[in-house]
C-alpha positions in Angstrom: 0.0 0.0 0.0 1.3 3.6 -0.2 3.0 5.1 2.3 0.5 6.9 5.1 1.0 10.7 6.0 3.0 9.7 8.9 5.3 7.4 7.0 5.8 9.8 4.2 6.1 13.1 6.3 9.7 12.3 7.3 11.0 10.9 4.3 8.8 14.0 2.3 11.3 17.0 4.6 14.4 14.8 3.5 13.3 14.5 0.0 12.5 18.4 -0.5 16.2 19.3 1.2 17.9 22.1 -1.7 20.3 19.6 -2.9 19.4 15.8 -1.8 17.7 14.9 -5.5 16.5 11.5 -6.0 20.1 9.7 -6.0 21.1 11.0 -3.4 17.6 10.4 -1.0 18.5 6.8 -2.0 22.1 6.6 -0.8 21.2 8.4 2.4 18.0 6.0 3.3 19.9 3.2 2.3 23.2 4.0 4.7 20.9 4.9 7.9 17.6 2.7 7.1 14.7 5.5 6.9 14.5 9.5 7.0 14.6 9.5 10.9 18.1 7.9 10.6 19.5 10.6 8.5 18.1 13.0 10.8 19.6 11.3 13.7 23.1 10.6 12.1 25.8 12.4 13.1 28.0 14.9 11.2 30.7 13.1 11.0 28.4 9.5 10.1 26.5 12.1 7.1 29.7 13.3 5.6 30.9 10.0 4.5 28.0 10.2 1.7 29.6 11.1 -1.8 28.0 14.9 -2.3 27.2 15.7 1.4 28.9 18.7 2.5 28.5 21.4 5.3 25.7 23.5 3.5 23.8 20.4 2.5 24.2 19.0 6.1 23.2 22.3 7.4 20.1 22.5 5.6 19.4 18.5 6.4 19.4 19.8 9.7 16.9 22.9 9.2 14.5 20.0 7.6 14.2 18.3 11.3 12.9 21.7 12.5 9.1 22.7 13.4 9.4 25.2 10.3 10.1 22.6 7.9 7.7 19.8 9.8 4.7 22.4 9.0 5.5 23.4 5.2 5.4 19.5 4.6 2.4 19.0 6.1 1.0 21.5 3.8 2.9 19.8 1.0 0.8 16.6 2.2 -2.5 18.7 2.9 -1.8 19.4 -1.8 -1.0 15.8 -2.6 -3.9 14.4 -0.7 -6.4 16.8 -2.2 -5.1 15.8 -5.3 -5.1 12.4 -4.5 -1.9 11.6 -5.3 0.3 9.0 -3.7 3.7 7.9 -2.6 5.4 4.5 -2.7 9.1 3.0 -2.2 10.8 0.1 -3.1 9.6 -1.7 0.0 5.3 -1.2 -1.1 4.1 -4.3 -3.1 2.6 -1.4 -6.2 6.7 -0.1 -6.5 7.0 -0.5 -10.5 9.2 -3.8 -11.2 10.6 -2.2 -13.8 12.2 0.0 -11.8 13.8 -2.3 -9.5 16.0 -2.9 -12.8 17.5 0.2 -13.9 20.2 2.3 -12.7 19.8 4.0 -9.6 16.3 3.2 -8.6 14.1 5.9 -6.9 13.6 5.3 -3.9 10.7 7.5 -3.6 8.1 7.5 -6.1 4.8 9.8 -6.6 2.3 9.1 -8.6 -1.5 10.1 -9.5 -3.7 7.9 -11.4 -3.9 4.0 -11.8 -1.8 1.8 -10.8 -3.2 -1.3 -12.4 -1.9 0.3 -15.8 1.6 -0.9 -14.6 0.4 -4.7 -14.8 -0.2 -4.2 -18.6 2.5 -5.1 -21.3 3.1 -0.7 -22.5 5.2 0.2 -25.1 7.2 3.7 -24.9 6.1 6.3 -28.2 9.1 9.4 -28.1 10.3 12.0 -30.1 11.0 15.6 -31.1 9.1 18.1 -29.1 8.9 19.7 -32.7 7.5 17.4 -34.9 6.1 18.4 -38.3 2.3 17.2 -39.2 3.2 14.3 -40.6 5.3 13.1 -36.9 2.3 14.7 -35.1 -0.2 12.5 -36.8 1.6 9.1 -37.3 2.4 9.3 -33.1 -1.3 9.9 -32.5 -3.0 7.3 -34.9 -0.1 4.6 -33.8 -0.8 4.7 -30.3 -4.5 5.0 -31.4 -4.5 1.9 -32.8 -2.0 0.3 -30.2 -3.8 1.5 -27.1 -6.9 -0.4 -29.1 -4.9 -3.4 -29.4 -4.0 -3.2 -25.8 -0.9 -2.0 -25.3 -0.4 0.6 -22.5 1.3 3.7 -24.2 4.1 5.4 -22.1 5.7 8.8 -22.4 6.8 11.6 -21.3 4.0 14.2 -21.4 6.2 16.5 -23.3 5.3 18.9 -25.9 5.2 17.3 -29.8 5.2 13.4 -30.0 4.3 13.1 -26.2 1.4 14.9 -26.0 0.2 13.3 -29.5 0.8 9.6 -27.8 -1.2 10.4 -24.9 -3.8 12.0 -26.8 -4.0 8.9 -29.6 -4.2 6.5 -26.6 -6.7 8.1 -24.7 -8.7 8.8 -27.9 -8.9 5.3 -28.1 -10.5 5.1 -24.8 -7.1 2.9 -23.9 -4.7 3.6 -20.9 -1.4 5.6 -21.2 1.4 6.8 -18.5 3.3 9.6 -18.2 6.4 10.1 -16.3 7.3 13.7 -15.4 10.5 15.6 -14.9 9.2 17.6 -12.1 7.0 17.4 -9.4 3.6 15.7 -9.6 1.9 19.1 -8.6 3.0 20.9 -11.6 1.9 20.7 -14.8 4.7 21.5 -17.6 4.2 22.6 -20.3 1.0 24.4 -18.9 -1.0 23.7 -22.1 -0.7 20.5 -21.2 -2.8 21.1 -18.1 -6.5 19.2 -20.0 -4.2 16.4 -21.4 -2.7 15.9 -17.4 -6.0 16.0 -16.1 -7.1 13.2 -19.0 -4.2 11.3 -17.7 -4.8 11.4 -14.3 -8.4 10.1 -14.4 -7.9 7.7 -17.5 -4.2 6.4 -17.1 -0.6 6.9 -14.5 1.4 9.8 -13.5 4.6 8.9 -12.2 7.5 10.6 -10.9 10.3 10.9 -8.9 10.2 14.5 -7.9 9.4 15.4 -5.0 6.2 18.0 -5.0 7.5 21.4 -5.9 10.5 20.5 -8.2 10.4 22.3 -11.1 11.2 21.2 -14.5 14.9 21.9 -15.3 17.1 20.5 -18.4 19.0 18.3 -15.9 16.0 16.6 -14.7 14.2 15.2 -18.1 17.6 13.0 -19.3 17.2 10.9 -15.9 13.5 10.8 -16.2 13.8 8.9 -19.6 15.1 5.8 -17.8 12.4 5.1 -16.1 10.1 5.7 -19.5 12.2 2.5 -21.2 12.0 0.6 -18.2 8.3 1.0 -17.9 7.8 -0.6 -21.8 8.5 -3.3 -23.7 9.7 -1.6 -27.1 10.6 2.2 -27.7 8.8 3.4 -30.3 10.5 6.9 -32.4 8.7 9.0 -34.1 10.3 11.9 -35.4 13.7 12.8 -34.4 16.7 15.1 -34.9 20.1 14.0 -34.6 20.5 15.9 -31.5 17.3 14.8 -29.3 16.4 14.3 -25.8 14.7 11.1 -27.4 18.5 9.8 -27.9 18.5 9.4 -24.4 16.0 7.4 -24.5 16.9 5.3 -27.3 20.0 4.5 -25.4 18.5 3.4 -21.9 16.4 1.1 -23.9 19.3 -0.6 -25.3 21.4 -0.4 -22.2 17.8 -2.4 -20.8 17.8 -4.6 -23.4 14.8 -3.3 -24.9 13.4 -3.1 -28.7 13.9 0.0 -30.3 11.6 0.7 -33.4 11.2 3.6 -35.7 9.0 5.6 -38.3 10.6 6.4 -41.1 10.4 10.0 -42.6 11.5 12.0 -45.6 14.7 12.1 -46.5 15.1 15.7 -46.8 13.3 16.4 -43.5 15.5 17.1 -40.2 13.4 15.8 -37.5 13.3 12.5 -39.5 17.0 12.0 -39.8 17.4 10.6 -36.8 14.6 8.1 -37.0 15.7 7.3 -40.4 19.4 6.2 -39.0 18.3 4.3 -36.2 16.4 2.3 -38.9 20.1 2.3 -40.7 21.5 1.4 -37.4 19.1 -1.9 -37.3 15.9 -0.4 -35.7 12.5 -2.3 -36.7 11.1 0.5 -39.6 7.4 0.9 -38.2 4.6 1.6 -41.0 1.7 0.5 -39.0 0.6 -0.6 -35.8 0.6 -4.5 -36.9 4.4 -3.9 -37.4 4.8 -3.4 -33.4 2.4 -5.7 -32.9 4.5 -8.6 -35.0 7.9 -7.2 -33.4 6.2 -7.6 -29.5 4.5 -11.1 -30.3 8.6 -11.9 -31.6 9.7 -11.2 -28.2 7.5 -12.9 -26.0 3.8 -11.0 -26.1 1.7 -13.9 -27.4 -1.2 -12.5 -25.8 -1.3 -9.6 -28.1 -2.0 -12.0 -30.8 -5.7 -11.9 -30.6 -6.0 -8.1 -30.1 -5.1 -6.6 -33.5 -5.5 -3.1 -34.1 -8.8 -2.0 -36.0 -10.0 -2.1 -39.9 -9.2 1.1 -40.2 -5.2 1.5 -39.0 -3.2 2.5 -42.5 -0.4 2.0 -43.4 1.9 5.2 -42.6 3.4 6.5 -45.9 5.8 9.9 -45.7 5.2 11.1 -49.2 1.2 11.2 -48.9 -0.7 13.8 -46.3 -1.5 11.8 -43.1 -5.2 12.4 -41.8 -6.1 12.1 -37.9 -8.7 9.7 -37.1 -11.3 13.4 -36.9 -10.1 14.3 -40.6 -10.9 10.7 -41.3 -14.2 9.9 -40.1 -15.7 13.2 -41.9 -14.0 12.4 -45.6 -15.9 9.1 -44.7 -19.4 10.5 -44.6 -18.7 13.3 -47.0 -19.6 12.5 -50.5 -20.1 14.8 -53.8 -23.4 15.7 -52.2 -23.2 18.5 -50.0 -23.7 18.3 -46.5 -24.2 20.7 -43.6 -21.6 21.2 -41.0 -24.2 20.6 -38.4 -25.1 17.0 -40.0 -21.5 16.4 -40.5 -21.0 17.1 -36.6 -23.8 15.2 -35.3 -22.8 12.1 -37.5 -18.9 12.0 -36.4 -20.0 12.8 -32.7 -18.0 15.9 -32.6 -18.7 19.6 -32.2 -19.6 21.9 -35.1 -16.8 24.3 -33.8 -14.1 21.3 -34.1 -16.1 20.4 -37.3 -15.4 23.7 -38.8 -11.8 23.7 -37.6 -11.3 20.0 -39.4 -12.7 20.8 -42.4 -10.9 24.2 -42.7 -7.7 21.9 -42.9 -9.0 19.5 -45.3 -10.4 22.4 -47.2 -6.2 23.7 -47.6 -5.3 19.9 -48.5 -7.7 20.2 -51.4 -9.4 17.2 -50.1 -12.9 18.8 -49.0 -14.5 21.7 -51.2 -16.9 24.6 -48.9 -19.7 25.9 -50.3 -21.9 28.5 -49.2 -24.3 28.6 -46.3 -22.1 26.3 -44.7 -22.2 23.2 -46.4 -19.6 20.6 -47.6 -18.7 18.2 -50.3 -15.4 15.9 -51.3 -13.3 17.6 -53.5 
């Protein structure tokens, strides 16, 4: 079970000492057993941890005081109106996966589900700056994965993160997203109705303590635990120089599958996608091609789960369409129709109607004509 308030309260002031970090909460509950220990240690018994000097012991000693005891028990007061959690290695729920990678948190905080970490997931990364094409093949392929069953993890980053969260949930399937700050922020901030979808539909995991805010630093280390939480690493869209690189490489150094879209040759944010397929990554042109490369290591039970009818194959030279733009070039015909027909049949709002049709209108795929009607081009 999580930890209770009075478990977590001690270990919470250790954790949200200026300087501990997550490695370093780990080394010192490990040496002296719990948080009480360090607080109880001696100066001489805390300077033999690597890092620990007199400013950090000074201000591991202004955590023990009433000031600090109160500001953590408001820092408690947010994370149990927000219902989030807290577990350690010790708690049954601790992910498995991360009792395997390097330097495993010790404390972990999470909103959400927990039961989505039982599920075989598969990791979908990339640039924060895709193009359309990257945007759209990250969204339908964790459509139709999260449809097939798969749990889709990432990082709830702006670009291919947010598009993999949004094409799982979409499919009414469950996703995860492990943060690089602390589980009551939400970065980047128009992420905050995509969070909120998470938190009530899927996992929020991280191993910030509350309050840590996003820096550089902290995003690198969080991709560890986003390979260790899946089965394959699925890249969509990526520079030579990416934060998704780092992923790439803790799912090799975990000996886990790394798979990749291709993309056009001339485009930048595919050329690094396009030489990890060089460098003997699985090229991915549909969900069944994950599918087939998970059932090859071991996921037989994904056999009978494939992903639906209407999962295409992806195909960089032609214009990709989202499964929105789809479903209305499905009804539309060379018979006009009104936006307000056009919304009720796809289930979606004539506002996000308009907006859809407004892009296919500047593909050339869907013709307007007046009083707001619409036919295929």
């Amino acid at each position: 079970m999580p930890l209770t308030p009075d478990e977590l309260e001690p270990l919470l002031r250790l954790a949200l000492v200026q300087g501990i970090g997550p490695q370093r909460l780990s080394m010192l509950v490990g040496t002296f057993g719990d948080a009480r220990g360090v607080f109880r240690a001696s100066e001489a018994k805390l300077g033999t941890i690597p890092g620990i000097g007199s400013e950090l012991m000074g201000r591991i000693r202004a955590a023990d005081l009433p000031k600090a005891r109160s500001e953590t028990r408001k820092a408690l007061t947010q994370l149990e109106r927000r219902g989030a959690f807290a577990i350690t290695p010790d708690d049954p729920a601790y992910p498995k996966a991360f009792r395997t990678v390097t330097e495993p948190p010790y404390l972990v905080f999470g909103v959400g589900d927990l039961g989505a970490l039982e599920r075989p997931g598969l990791a979908v990364v990339g640039t924060r700056s895709p193009t359309r094409y990257g945007r759209i093949a990250a969204e339908r392929l964790s459509f139709d994965l999260a449809m097939a069953g798969l749990v889709v993890v990432s990082g709830l980053a702006r670009g291919i993160d947010s598009a993999a969260h949004r094409g799982a949930l979409d499919a009414q399937g469950t996703t995860i997203a492990v943060l690089g700050h602390g589980i009551d922020l939400i970065y980047p901030s128009e992420n905050r109705e995509l969070f909120a979808r998470i938190r009530d539909r899927g996992l929020l995991l991280t191993e910030y303590p509350p309050g840590e805010t996003p820096k550089a630093g902290n995003f690198p280390r969080r991709n560890r635990l986003i390979a260790a939480l899946a089965e394959a690493v699925l890249v969509v869209e990526m520079g030579h120089k990416s934060g998704a690189q780092h992923t790439v490489g803790f799912a090799l150094e975990q000996g886990r599958e790394v798979l990749a879209v291709p993309g056009p040759i001339l485009s930048p944010t595919s050329a690094g996608t396009n030489q990890l397929i060089k460098d003997g990554a699985r090229l991915i042109a549909s969900a069944e091609d994950v599918l087939e490369e998970l059932r090859g290591v071991g996921w037989s039970a994904l056999r009978s789960r494939s992903p639906p009818p209407a999962a295409h194959r992806l195909d960089p030279a032609l214009p990709l369409l989202s499964h929105t733009e789809g479903a209305l070039l499905e009804i539309l015909s060379t018979d006009p129709l009104h936006v307000d027909d056009l919304a009720r049949d796809t289930g979606i709002s004539a506002a996000d109607a308009l907006t859809t049709l407004l892009h296919l209108e500047l593909q050339g795929l869907v013709t307007s004509l007046p009083g707001k009607h619409y036919c295929r081009t």
